[in-house]
C-alpha positions in Angstrom: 10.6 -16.2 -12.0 7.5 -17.3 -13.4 6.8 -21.0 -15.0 4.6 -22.6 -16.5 2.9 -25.5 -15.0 2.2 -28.6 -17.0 -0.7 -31.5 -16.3 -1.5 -33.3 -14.5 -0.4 -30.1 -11.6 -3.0 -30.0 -9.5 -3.0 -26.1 -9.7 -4.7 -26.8 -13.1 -7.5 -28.1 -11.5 -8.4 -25.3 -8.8 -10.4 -22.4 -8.9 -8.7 -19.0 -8.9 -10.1 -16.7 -6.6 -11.0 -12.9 -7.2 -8.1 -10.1 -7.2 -9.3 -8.0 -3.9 -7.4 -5.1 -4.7 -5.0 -4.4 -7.9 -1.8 -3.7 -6.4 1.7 -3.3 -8.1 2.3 -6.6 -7.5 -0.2 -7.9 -9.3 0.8 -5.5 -12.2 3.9 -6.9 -12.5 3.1 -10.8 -12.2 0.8 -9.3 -15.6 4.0 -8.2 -17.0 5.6 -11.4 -16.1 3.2 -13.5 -17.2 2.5 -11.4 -20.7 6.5 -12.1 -21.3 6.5 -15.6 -20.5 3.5 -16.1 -22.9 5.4 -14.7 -25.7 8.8 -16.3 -24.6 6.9 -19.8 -24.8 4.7 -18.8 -28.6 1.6 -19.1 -26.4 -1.2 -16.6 -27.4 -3.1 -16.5 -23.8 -1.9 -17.3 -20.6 -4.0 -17.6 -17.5 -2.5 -16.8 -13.4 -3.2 -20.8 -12.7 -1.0 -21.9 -15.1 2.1 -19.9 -13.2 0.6 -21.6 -10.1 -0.8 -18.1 -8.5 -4.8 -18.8 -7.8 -5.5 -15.4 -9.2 -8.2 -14.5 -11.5 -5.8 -13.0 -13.8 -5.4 -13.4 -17.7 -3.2 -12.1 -20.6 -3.5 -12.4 -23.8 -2.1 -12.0 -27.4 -3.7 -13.4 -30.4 -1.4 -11.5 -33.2 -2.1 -9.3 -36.0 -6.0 -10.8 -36.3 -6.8 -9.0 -32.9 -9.6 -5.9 -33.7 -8.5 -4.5 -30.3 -5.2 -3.3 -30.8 -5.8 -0.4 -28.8 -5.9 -2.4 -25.4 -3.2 -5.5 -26.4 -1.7 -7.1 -25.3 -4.7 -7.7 -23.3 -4.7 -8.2 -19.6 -7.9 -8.9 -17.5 -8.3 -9.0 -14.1 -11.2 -10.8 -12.9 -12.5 -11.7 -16.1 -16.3 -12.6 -16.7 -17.9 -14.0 -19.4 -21.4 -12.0 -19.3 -22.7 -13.5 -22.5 -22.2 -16.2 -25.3 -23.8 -17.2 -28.7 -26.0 -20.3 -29.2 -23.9 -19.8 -32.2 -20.6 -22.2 -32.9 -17.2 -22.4 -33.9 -14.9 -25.2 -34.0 -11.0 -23.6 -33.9 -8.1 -26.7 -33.0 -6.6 -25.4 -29.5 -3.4 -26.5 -28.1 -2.1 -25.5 -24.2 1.2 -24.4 -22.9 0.2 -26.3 -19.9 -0.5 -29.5 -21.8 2.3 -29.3 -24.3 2.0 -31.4 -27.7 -1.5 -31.8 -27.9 -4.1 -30.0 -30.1 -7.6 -31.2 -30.6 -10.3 -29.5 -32.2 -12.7 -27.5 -29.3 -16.3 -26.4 -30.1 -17.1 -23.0 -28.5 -19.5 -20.1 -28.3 -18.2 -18.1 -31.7 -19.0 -15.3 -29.7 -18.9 -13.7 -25.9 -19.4 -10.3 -24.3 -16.5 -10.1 -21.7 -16.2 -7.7 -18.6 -12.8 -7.1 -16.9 -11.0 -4.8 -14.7 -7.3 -3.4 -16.6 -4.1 -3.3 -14.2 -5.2 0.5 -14.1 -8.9 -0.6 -12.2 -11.0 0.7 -15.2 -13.8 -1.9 -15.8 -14.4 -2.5 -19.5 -16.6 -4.7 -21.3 -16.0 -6.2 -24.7 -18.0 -8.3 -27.5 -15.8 -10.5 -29.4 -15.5 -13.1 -32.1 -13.3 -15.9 -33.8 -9.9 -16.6 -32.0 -10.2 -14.1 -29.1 -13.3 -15.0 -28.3 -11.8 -18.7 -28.4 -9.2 -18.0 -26.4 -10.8 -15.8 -23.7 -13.1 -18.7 -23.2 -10.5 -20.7 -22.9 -8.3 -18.9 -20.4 -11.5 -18.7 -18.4 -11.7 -22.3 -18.3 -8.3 -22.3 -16.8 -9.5 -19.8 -14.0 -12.1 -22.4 -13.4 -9.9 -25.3 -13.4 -10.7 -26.9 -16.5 -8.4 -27.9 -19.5 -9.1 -27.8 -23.0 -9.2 -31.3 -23.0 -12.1 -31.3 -20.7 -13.7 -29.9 -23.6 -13.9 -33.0 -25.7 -15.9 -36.7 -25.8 -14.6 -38.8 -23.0 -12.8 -41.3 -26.3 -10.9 -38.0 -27.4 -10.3 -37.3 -23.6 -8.8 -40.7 -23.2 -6.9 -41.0 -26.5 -5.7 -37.2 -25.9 -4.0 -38.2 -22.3 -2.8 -41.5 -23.1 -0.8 -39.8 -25.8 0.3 -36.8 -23.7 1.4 -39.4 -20.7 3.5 -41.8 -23.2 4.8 -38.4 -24.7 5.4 -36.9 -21.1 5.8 -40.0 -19.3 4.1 -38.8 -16.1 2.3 -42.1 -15.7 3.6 -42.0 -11.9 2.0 -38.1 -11.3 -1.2 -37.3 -10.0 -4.1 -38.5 -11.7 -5.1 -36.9 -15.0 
């Protein structure tokens, strides 16, 4: 059974590494993963945050998604080949840092390449809150919160609040 690991884990903070071959095993941690995002009102999940160093992501962003064809969406190896100078602001939250939302400045648009759970490569330009979120699972995949995302005050205020809220002032560091 899959769970979801909260900061300051220091799975959060590794790289996942490349899926070598697609196997049914990774199809079905997907699966997993795509019903423990929805189980938890998450809207992207990334394979770090279930502690498995995969480069794996799902996500789900609702009835705004312009790909409904291919949701929920699941990307294996995920690759962000291109992003606007142009920026959006959108106020993220994190299953894996649970209570906090901060407003994130991002690329208000990427061009995405992935391999499906079926090994078709695809490639996909995006906007808005997908493109929000597919940046942001990446980050996980790279070991990097959202939080990392802010001023070092917001940082500070941000995990101060989320350690008296959590109290995990005796965990790793932050």
């Amino acid at each position: 059974m899959l769970k979801i690991l909260t900061a300051p884990h220091p799975l959060l903070r590794q790289k996942a590494q490349p899926v070598e071959h697609i196997t049914d095993d990774i199809r079905l941690i997907l699966d997993k993963m795509i019903d423990l995002m929805y189980q938890t009102d998450g809207i992207g999940l990334a394979a770090n945050q279930v502690g498995i160093l995969k480069r794996m992501v799902v996500i789900d962003i609702g009835a705004d998604c312009p790909y409904k064809d291919l949701y929920p969406l699941k990307m294996i190896n995920p690759s962000l080949e291109a992003i606007s100078d142009n920026t959006i602001i959108y106020e993220e939250g994190c299953l894996s840092v649970p209570g906090e939302r901060e407003k994130v400045k991002r690329s208000e648009m990427v061009s995405v390449s992935y391999t499906t759970p079926e090994g078709e490569l695809k490639k996909i330009e995006v906007s808005g809150l997908l493109a929000v979120c597919i940046q942001h699972e990446i980050d996980h995949l790279n070991g990097v919160l959202f939080v990392d995302r802010l001023s070092k005050l917001k940082q500070e205020l941000t995990w101060k609040h989320y350690e008296k809220q959590h109290k995990k002032t005796k965990g790793a560091p932050l």
